[in-house]
N, C-alpha and C positions, 0 to 999 in steps of 0.2 A: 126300480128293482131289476137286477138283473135275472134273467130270465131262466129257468130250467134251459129250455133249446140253447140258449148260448152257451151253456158251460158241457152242454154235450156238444155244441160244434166245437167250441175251444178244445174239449178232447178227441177229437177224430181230429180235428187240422195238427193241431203237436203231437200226436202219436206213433207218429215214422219218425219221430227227433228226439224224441226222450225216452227214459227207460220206465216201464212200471215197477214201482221197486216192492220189494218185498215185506210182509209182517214178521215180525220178529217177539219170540213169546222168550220169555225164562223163569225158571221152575223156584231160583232162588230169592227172583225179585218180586215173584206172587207169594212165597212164605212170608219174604221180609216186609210186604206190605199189607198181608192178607185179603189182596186183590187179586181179579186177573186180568193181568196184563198184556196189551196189542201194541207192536211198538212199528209205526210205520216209517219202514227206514230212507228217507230221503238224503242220508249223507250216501247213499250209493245211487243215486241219480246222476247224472249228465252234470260235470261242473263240480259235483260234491254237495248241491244245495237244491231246495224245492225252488227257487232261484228262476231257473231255465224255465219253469213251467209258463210263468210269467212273460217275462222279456221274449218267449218264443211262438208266444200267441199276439206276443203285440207286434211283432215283424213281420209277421208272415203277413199279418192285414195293411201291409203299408201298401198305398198307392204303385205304380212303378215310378211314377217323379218321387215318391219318396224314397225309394229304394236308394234309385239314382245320386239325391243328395247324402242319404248315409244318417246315422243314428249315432244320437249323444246322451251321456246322462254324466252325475257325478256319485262317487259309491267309496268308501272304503274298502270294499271287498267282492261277497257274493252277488249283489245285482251287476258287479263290473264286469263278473267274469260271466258271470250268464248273459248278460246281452252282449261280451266279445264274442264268446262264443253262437250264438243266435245268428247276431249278424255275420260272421264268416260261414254259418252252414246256408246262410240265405246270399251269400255274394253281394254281402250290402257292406261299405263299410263304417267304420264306428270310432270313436273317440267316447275316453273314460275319462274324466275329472279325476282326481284321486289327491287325497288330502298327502303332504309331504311326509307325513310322520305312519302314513300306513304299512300294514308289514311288506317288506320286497318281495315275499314270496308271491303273495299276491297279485302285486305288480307285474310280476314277472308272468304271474300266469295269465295276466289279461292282454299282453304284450303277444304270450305264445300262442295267442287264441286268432292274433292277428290285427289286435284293436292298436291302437295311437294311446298312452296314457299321458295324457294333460297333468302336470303336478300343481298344485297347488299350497295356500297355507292351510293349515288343520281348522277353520274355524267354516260356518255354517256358510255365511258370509262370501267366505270369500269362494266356497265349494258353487257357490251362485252365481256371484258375480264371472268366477271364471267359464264355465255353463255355457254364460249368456255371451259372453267374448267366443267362444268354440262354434256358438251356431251362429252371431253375426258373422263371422268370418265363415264358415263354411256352411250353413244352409242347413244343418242337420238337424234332422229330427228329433227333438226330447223326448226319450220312452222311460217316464217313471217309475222307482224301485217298487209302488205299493199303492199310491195314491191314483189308482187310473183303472177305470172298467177291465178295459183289457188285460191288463195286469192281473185283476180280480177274479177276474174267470177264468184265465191261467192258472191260480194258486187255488179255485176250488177244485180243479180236475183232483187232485192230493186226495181228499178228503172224500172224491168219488169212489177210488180206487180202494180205499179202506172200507166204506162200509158197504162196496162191494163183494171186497176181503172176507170182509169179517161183521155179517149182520149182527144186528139187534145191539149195538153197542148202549151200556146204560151213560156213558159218560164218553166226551169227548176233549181230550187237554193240548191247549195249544198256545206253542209260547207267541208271544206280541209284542212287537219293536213298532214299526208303523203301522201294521195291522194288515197287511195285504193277505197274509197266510190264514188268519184268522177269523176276518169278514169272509173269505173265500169259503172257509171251513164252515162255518155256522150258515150260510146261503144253502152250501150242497146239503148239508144235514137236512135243514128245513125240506127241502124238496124229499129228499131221498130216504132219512130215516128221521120223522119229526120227535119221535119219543127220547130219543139221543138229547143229553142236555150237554153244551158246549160252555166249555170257560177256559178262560184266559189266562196265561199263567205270566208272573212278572218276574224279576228283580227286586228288592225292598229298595235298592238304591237306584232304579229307575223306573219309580211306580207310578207316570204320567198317566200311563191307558186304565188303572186304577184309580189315581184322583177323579179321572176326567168320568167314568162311567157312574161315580158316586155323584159327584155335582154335575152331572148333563150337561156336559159342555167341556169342549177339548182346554186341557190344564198343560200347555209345552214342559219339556222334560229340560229341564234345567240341569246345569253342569251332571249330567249323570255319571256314577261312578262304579263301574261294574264290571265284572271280568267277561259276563256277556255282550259282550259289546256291537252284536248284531241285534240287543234289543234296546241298545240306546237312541232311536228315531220316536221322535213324537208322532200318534196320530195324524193320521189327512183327514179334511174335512168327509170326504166320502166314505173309507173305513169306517170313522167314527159313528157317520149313520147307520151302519149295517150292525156295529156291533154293540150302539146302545140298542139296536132294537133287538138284535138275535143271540147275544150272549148273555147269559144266566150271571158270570161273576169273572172277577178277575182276583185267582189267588197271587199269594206274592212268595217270596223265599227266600233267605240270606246268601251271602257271600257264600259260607261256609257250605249251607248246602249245596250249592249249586254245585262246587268244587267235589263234595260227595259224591253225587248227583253224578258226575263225570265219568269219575273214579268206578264206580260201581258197574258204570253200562262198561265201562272199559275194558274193566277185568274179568267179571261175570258176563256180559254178553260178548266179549271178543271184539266188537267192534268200534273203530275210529268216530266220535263227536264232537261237537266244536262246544262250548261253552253254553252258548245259546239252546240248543239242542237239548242241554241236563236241564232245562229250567223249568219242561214237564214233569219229570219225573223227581223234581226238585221240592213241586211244589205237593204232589202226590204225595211223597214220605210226609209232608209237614203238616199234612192235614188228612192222613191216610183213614182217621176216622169213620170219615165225612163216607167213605168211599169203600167199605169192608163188605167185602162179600159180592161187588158189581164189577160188570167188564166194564173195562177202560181202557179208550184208542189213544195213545199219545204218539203224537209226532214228533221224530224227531228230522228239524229242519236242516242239519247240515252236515258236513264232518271237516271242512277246510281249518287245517289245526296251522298254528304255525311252531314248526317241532318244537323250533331254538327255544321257545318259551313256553313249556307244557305246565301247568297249574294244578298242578296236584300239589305241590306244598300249599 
């Protein structure tokens, strides 16, 4: 179990590097839900994503021979540009995997960050194989996007900062791709505010971290098909331990809403979210029932959009 004292040193060492970001309320999305709503905004973090928290707590504990060797991982997107960026505010340097078919923008920003982007083919596979060819050849160290302590107590600082923020939360909603933001979330609850009940929020079309918490035992996310697509990562075996024991449920929520979901923070709250990001408050509209008349923290984990292809139709 990771400890209360870790996730308060994990936030005093990352806290000259990231930003505390802010809670965000509106008036017309606790009408439209008849809740009220904490929206803690992680697309205005360092990077655009709750990301950095992660990758910048596991750099800063590297040895100096690891330094010296340099830091690798493979990523689509947000863990690529959080540990480019990590490792160039630590002078470490790094190499990113990245599948060929991922957006340029992307690319481009884990390039501007200062990192090496390794391309590869689009499959899990070869995101691996190429990986493992990047540290025989160069020595570097593997800092995983979610499946790793360090990581983990990185991504609970989030969740410190909120109910910080904002005591006595009745509910806590947080979306789950591999789970690193999620275990992190339900650990710091546990300690911080135990009365807080934590759940999962999913995709209908990549409902892995829901199969898997029904039948006790991680179920891989098979061809998932989603316009979230920073929640298409199956479970690690470590996540999964935290969150069959510390999350209450994992709701799930359509295509269509999520695309709502988007829309809504977009226009009504003003500010920029990535797909992943609507899948709180996705899954809140669809079961707002559940949830009438109670505060509720949702995070939202990102805002790195890519314009050329905005999904509101």
């Amino acid at each position: 179990m990771i400890t209360w004292d870790a996730i308060e040193a994990a936030e005093h060492r990352i806290k000259p590097f990231i930003h505390t970001t802010p809670v965000l309320t509106s008036a017309f999305l606790d009408e439209l839900s008849g809740v009220q709503l904490f929206f803690k905004c992680e697309n205005f973090q360092k990077t655009g994503s709750f990301k950095v928290r992660g990758a910048t707590n596991s750099v800063l504990q590297l040895s100096a021979d690891e330094k010296q060797r340099g830091v690798a991982t493979h990523s689509s997107g947000n863990h690529g540009q959080a540990l480019a960026w990590a490792a160039r505010e630590a002078g470490v340097q790094a190499w990113i995997v990245m599948p060929s078919n991922a957006p340029q923008v992307k690319k481009n920003a884990v390039q501007a960050y200062g990192a090496t982007v390794v391309e590869c083919e689009p499959t899990l596979q070869a995101r691996e194989n190429t990986l493992q060819k990047v540290q025989d050849e160069t020595g570097a160290i593997f800092i995983p996007p979610y499946n790793a302590l360090r990581t983990i107590e990185g991504q609970a600082t989030c969740a410190k900062e909120l109910h910080e923020q904002i005591p006595g939360l009745d509910y806590l909603l947080v979306p789950v791709g591999g789970g690193g933001i999620l275990s992190g979330s339900a650990l710091t609850t546990q300690y911080l505010s135990p009365k807080t009940i934590v759940m999962g929020c999913e995709p209908e079309n990549a409902d892995d971290a829901c199969r898997s918490l029904k039948q006790g035992e991680i179920v891989p996310s098979l061809n998932p098909d989603t316009i979230a697509d920073g929640l298409k990562t199956s479970l690690g075996e470590i996540t999964f331990a935290y969150i069959k024991e510390l999350v209450a449920d994992i709701l799930l929520c359509s295509e269509k809403d999520i695309k709502r979901a988007m829309q809504l923070i977009w226009e009504r709250m003003k500010i920029i979210v990535e797909p992943s990001s609507a899948v709180a408050l996705a899954c809140l509209l669809q079961h707002k029932e559940h949830f009438r008349g109670k505060l509720v923290g949702l995070i939202l984990t990102g805002g790195n959009v890519d314009l050329s292809t905005l999904a509101f139709e």
